[in-house]
N, CA and C of each residue as an Amber inpcrd file, in Angstrom:
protein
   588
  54.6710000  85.4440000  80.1160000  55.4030000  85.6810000  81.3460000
  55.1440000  84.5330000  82.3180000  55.9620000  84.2210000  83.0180000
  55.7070000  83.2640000  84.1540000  55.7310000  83.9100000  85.0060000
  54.3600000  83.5020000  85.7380000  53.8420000  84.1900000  86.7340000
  53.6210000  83.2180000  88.2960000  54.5680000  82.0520000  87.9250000
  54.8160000  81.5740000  89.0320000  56.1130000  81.6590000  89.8680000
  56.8030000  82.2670000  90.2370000  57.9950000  82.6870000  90.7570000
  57.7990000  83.1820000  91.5050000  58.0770000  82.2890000  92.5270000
  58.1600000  82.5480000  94.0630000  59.0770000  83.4240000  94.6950000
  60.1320000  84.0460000  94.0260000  60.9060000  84.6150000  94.3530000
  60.2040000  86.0410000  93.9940000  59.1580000  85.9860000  93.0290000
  58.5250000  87.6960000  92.9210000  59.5080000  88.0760000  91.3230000
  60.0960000  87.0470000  90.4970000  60.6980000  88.2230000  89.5200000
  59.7970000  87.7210000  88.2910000  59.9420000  88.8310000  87.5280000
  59.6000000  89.0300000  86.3740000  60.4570000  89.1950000  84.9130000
  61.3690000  87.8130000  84.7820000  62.0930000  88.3460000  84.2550000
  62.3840000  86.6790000  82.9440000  61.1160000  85.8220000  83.4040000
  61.2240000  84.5000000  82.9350000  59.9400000  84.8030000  82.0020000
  60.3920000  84.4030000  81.1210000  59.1280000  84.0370000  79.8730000
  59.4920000  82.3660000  79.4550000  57.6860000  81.9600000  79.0740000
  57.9970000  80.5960000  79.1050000  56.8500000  80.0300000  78.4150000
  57.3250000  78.6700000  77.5220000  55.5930000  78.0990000  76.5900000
  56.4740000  76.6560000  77.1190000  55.1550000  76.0760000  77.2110000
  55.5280000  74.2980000  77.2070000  54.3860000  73.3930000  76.4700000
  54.9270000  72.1540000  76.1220000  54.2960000  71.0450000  75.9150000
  55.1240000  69.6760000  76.1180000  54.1160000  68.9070000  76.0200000
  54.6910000  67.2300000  76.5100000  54.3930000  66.3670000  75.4920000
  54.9620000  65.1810000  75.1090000  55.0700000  64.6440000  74.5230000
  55.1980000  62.9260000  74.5940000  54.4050000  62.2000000  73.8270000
  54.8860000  60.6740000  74.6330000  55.8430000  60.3120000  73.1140000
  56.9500000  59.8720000  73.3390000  57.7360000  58.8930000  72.2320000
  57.9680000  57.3460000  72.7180000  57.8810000  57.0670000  71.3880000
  58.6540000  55.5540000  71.6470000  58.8500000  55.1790000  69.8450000
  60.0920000  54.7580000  70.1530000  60.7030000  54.4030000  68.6610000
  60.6590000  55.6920000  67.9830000  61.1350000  56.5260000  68.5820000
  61.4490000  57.9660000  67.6910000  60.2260000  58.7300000  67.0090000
  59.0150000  58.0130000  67.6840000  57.7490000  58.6050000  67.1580000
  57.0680000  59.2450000  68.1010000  57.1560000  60.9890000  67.6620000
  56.4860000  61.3360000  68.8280000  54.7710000  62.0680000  68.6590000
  54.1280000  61.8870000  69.5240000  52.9710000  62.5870000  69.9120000
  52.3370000  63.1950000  70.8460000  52.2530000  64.1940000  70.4580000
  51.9460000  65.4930000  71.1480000  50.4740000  65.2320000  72.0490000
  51.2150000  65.0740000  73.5810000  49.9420000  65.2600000  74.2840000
  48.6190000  66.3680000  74.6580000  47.4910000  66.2170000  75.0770000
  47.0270000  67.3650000  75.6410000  47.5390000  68.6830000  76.5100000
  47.3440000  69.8040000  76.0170000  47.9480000  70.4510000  77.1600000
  47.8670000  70.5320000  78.2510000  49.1720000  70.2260000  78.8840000
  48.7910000  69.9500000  80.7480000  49.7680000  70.9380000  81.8090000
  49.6010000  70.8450000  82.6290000  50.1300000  72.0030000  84.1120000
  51.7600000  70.7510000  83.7520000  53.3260000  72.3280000  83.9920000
  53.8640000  70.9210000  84.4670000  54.4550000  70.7700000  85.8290000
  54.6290000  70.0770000  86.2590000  54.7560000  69.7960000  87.8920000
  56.3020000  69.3340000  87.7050000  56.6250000  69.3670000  89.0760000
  57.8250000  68.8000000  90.1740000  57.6140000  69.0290000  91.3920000
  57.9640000  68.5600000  92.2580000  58.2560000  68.2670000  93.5240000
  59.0880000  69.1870000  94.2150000  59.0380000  69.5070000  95.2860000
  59.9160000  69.9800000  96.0230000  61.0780000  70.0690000  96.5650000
  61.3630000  68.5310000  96.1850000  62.4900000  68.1390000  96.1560000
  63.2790000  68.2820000  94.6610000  62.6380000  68.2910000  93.9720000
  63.6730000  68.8280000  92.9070000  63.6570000  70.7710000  92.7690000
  62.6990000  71.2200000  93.1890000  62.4380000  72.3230000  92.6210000
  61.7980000  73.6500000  94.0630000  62.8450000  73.3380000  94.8290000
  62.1910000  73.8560000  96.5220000  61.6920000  75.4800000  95.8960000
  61.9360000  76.1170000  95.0990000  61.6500000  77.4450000  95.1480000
  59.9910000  77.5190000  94.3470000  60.1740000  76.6390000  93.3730000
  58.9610000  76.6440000  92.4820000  58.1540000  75.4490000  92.7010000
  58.8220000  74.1470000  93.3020000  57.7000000  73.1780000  92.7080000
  56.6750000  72.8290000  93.7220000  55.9730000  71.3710000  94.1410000
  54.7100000  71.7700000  94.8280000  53.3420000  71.9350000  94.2850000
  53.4110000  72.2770000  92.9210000  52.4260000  72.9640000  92.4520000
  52.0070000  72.6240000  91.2880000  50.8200000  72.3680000  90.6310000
  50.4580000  72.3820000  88.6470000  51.0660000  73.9400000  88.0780000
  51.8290000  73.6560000  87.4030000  52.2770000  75.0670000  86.8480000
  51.5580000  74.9380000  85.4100000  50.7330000  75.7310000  85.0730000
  50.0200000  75.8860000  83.5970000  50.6980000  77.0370000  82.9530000
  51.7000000  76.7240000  82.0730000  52.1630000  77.7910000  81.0720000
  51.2230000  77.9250000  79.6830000  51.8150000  79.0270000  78.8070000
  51.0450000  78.9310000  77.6320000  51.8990000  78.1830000  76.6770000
  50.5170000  77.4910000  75.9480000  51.4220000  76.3060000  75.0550000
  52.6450000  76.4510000  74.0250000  53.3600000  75.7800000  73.6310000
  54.4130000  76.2140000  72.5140000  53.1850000  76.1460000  71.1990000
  53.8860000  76.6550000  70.3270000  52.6080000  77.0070000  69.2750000
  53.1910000  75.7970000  68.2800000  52.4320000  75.1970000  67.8490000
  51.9730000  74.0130000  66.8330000  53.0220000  74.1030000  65.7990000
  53.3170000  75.6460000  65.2120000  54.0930000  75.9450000  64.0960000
  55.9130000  75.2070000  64.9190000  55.8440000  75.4840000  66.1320000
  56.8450000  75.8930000  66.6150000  57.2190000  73.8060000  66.7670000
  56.3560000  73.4830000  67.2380000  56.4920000  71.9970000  67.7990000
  56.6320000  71.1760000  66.9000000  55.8460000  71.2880000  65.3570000
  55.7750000  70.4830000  64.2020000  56.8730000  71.1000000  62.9500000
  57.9850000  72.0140000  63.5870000  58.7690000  72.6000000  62.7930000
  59.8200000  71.3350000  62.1610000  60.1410000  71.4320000  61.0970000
  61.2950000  70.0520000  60.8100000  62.8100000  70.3950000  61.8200000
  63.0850000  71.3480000  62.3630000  63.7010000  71.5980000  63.0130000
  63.7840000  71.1140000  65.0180000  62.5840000  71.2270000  65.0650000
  61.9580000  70.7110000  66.5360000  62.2450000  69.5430000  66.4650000
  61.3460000  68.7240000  64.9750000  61.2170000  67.4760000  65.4070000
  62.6180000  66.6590000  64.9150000  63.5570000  67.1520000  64.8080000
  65.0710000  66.7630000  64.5270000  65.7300000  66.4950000  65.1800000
  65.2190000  67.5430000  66.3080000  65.6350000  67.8130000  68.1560000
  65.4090000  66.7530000  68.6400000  64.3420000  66.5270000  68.7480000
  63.2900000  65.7630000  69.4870000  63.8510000  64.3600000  69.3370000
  64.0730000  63.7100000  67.5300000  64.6020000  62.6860000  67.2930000
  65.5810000  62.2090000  67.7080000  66.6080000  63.1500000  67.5300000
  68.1610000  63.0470000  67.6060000  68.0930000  62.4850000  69.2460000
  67.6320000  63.5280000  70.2770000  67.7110000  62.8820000  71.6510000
  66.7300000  62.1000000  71.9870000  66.1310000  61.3510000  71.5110000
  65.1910000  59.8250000  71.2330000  66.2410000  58.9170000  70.9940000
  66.6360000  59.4280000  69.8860000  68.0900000  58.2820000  69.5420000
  68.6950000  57.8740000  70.7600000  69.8940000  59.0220000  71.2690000
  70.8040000  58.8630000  71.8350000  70.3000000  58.6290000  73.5200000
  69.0980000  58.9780000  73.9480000  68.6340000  58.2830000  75.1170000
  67.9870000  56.9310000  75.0550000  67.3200000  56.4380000  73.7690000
  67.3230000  55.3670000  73.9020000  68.4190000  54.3880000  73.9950000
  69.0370000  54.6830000  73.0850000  70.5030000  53.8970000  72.9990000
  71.2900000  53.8980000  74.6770000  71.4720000  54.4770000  75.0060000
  71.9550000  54.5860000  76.3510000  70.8530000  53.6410000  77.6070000
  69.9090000  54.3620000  77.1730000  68.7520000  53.5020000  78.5070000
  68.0540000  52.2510000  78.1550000  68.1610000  51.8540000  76.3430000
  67.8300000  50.4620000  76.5070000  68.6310000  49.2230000  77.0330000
  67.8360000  48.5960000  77.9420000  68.4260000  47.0690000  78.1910000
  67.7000000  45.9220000  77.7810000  68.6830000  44.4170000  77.8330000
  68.2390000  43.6920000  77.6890000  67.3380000  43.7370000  75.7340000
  67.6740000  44.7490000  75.0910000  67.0870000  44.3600000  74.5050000
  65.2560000  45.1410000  74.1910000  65.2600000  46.2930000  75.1270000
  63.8500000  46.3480000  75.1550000  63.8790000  48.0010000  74.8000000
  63.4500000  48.7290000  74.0690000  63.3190000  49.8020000  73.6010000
  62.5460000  50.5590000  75.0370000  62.8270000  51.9030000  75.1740000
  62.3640000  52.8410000  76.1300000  61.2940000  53.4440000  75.4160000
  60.3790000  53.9560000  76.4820000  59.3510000  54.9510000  75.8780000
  59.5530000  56.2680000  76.6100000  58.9620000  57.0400000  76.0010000
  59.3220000  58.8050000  76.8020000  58.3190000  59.3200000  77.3060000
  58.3240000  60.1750000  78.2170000  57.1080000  61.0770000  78.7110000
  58.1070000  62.3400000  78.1670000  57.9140000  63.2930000  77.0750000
  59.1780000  64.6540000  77.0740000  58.5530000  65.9150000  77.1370000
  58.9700000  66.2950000  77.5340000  58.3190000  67.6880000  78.3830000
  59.3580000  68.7720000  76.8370000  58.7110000  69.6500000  76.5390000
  59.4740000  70.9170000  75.7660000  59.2610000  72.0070000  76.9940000
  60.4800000  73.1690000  77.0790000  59.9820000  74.5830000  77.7400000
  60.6650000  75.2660000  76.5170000  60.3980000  76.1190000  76.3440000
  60.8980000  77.2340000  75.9040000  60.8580000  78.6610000  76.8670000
  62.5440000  79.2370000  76.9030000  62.9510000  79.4190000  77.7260000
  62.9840000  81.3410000  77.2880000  62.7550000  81.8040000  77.8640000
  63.4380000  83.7560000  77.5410000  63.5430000  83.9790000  78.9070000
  65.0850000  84.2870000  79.2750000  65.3400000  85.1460000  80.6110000
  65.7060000  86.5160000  80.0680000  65.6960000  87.1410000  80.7300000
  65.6480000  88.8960000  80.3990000  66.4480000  89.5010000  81.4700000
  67.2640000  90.4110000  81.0570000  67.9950000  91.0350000  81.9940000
  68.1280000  92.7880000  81.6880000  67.5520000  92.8490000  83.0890000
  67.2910000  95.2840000  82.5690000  68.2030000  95.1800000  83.4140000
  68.8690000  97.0140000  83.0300000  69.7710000  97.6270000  83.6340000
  69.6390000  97.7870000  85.4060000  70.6670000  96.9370000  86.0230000
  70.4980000  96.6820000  87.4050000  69.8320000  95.9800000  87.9720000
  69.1730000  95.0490000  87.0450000  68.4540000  93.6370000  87.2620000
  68.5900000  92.3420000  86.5910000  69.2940000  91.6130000  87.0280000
  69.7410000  90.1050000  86.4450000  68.5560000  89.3830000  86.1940000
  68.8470000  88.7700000  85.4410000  67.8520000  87.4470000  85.1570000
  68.3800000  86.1310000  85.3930000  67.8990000  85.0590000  86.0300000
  68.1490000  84.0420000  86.9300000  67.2780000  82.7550000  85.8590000
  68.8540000  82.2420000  84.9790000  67.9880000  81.0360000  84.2680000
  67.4740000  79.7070000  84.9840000  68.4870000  79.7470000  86.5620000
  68.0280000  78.4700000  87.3570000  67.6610000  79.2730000  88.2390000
  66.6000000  79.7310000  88.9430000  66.4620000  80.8190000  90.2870000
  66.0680000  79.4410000  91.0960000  66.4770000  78.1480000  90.6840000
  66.0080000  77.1320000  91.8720000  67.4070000  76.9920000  92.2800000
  68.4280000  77.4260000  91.7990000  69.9440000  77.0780000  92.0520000
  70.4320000  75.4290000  91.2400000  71.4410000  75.4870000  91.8450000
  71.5740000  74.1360000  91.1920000  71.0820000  72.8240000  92.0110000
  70.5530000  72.1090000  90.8030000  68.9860000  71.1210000  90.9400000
  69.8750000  70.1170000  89.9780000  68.4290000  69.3710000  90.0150000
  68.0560000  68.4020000  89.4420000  67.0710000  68.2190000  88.7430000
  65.8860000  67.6930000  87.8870000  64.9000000  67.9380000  87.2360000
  63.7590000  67.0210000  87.4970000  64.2780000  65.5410000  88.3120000
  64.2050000  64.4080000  88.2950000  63.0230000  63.5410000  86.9900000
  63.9430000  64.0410000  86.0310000  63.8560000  63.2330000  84.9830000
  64.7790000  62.5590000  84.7450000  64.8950000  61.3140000  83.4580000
  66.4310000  61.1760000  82.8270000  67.4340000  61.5710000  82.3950000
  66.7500000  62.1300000  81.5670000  68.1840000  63.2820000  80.5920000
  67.4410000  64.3630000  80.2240000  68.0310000  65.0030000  80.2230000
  68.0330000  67.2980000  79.6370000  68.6370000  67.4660000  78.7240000
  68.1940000  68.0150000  77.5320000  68.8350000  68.5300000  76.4870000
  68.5980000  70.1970000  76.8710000  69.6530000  70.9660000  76.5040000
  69.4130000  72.3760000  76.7660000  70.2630000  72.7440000  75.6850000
  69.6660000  73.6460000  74.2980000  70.2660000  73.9660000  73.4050000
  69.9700000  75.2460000  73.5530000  70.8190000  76.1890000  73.6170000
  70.6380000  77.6760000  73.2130000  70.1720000  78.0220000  71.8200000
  68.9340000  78.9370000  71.7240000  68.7520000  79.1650000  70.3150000
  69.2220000  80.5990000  70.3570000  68.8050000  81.7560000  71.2740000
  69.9300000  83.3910000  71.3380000  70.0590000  83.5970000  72.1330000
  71.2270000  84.3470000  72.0000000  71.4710000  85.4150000  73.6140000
  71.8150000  86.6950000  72.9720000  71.7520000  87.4300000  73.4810000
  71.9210000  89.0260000  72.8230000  71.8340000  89.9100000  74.2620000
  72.9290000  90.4870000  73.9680000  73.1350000  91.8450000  75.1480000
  73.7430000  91.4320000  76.2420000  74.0620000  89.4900000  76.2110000
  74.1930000  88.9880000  77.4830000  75.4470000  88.6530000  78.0700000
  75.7930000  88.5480000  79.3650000  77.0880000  88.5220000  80.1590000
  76.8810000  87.2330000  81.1330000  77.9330000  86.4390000  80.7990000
  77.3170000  85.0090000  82.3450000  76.7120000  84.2100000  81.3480000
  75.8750000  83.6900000  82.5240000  75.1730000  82.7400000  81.9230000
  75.8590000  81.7490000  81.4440000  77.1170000  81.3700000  82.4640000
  77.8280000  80.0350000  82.2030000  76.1500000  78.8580000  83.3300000
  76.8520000  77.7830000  82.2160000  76.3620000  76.3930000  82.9650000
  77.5870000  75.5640000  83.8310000  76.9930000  74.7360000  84.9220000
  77.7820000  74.4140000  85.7530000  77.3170000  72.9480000  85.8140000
  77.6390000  72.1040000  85.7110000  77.6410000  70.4770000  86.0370000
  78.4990000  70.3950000  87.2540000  77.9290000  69.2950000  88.2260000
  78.1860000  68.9640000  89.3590000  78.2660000  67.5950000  89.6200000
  78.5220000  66.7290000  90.4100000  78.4720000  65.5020000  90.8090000
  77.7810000  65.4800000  91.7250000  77.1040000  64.4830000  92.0240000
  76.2850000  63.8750000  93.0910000  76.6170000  64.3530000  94.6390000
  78.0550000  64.6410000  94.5380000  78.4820000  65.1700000  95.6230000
  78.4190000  66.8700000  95.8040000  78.7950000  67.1220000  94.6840000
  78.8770000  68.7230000  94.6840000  80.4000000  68.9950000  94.1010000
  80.7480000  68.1930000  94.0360000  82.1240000  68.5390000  93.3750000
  82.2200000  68.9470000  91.4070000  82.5640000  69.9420000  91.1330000
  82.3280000  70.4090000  89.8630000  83.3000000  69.7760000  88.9600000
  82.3770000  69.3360000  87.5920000  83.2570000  68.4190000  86.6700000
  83.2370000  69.4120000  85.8340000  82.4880000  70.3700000  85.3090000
  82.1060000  71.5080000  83.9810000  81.6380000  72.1800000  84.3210000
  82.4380000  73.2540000  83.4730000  82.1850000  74.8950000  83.3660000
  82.2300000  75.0970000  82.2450000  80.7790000  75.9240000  81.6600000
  81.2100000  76.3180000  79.8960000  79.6570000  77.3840000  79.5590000
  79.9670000  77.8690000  78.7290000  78.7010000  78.5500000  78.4160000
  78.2420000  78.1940000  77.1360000  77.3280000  78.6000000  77.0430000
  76.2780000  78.4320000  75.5540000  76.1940000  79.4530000  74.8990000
  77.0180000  79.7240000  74.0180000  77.4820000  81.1760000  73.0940000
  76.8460000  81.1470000  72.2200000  76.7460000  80.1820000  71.3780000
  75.8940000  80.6820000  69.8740000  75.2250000  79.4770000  69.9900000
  73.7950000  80.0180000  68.6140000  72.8950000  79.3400000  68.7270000
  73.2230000  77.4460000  68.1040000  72.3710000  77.0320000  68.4320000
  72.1630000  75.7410000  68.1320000  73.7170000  74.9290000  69.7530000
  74.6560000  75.9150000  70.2940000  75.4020000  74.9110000  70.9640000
  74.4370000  73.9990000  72.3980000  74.9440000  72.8410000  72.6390000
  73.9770000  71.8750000  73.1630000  74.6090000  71.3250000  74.4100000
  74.2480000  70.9080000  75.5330000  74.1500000  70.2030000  76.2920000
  73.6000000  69.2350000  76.6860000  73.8430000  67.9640000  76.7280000
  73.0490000  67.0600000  76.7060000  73.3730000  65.7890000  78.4760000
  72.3190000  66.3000000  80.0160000  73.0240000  66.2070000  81.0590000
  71.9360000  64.6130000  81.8210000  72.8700000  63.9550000  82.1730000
  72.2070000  62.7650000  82.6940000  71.8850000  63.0300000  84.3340000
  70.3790000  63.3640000  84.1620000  69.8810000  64.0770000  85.5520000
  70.0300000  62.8030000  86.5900000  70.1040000  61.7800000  86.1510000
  69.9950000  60.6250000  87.3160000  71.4010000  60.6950000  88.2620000
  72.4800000  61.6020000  87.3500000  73.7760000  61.3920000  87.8830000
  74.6210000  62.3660000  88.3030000  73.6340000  63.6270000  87.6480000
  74.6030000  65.1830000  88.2240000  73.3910000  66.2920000  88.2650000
  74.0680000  67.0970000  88.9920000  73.0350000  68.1130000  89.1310000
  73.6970000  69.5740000  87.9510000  72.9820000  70.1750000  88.2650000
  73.4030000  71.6250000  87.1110000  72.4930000  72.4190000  87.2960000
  73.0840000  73.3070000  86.9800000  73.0350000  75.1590000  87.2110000
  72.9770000  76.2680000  86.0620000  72.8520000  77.4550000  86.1520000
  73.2430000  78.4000000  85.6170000  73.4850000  79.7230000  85.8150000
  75.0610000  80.4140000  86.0300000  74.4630000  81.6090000  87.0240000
  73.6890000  82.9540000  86.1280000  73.3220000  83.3020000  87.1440000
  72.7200000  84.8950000  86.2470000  73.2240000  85.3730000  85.2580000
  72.2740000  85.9690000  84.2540000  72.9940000  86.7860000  83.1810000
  72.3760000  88.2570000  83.5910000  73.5370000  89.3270000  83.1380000
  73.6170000  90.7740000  83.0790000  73.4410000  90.9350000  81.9070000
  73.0220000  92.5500000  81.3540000  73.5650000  93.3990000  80.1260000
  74.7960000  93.6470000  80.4940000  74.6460000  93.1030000  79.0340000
  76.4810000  94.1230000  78.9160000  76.2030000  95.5910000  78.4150000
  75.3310000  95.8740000  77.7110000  74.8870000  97.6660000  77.7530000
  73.5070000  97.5290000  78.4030000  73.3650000  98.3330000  79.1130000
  71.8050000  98.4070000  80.3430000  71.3940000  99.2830000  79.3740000
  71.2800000 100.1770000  78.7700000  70.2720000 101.0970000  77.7240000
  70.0520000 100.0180000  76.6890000  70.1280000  98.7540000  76.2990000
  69.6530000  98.1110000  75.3040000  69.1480000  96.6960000  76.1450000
  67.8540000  95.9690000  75.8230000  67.2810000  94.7510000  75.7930000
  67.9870000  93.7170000  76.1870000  68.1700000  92.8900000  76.9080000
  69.0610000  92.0220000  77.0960000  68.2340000  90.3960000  77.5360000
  68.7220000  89.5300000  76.6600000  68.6880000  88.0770000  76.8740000
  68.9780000  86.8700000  76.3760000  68.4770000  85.6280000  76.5970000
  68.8320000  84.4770000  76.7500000  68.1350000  83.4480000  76.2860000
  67.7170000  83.0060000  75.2240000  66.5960000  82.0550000  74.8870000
  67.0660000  80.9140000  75.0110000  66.3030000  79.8240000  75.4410000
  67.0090000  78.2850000  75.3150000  65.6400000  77.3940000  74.9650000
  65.6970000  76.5260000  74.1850000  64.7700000  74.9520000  74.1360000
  65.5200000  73.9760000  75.3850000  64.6360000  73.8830000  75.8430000
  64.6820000  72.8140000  77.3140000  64.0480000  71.1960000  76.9090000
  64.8130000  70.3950000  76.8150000  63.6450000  68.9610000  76.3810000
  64.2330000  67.8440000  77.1780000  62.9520000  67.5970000  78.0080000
  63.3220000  66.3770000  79.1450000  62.8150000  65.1700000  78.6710000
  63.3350000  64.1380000  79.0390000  63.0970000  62.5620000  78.9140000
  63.0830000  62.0370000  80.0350000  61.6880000  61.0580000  80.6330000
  61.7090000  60.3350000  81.6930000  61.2990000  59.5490000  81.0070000
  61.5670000  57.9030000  81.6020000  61.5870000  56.7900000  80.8390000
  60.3230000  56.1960000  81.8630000  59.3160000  55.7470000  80.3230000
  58.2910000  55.1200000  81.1450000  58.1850000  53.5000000  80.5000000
  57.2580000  53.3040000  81.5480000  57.1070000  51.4530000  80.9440000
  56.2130000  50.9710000  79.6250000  56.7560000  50.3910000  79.3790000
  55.7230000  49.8120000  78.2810000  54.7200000  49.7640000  78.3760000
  53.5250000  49.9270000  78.1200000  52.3910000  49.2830000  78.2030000
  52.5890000  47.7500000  77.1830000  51.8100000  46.5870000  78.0100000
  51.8870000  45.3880000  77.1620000  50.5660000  45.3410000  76.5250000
């Protein structure tokens, strides 16, 4: 459970780990608190947030690390210049919002943000019981370019935080006598410097 929500709900479950890549090789850092700023994150951030870790099985799955690759690829390719390969700092969350009868679950309860990283991959792995839970892309201004939801598993989003912000509104049950939610893999890329 995440038990940092400033808003008081109980309705976010959550594991993380970080990761350094470069050249599509990644390694799994120590487990650490993860932070943002206030400016990206006025409801939650401010703070070391220490979740419980993603589990080893889960991180070293050939499936994870496919994830992991694939958007190594396609952010390097995009953010190298000149010639010079990027390195990553990548954060994993794993995501469960939950929604009971007459209580929503709030996959962005920061509203629509920013992450201030580079790029966000957000792949849905389930949703079950769930209503909403469209995603919203924005422009720098606020003017909306996309609207779409994440229906079945494996569909992907892949959002360049330097250049738009994004959202997600609440999800409901669609039957309140049965379980209701939303799982997603969250994987951020901030581009760090080389060490020489």
């Amino acid at each position: 459970m995440d038990l940092y929500m400033a808003d008081g709900g109980r309705y976010r479950r959550r594991r993380f780990a970080a990761f350094s890549a470069n050249k599509a090789v990644f390694t799994r850092k120590p487990h650490q608190p993860h932070y943002q700023s206030r400016d990206y994150n006025p409801l939650n951030g401010g703070l070391q947030r220490w979740f419980e870790p993603i589990v080893d099985a889960v991180a070293t799955h050939v499936v994870t690390q496919r994830i992991l690759c694939v958007c190594a690829t396609i952010f390097t390719a995009i953010a190298s210049d000149s010639g010079q390969l990027a390195s990553w700092h990548v954060e994993m969350h794993q995501f469960r919002i939950e929604a009971v009868a007459g209580k929503a679950g709030l996959p962005t309860p920061e509203g629509v943000h920013r992450d201030g990283v580079d790029w966000v991959c957000v792949m849905l792995v389930n949703r079950y019981n769930v209503a909403s839970g469209i995603t919203d892309i924005y422009d720098s201004k606020g003017g909306s370019l996309r609207r779409f939801t994440l229906s079945a598993p494996l569909d992907t989003v892949f959002v360049d935080d330097t250049r738009v912000r994004h959202g997600v509104t609440p999800i409901t049950a669609l039957d309140p006598e049965l379980r209701a939610f939303r799982d997603v893999l969250i994987l951020t890329f901030r581009r760090q410097s080389l060490v020489s």
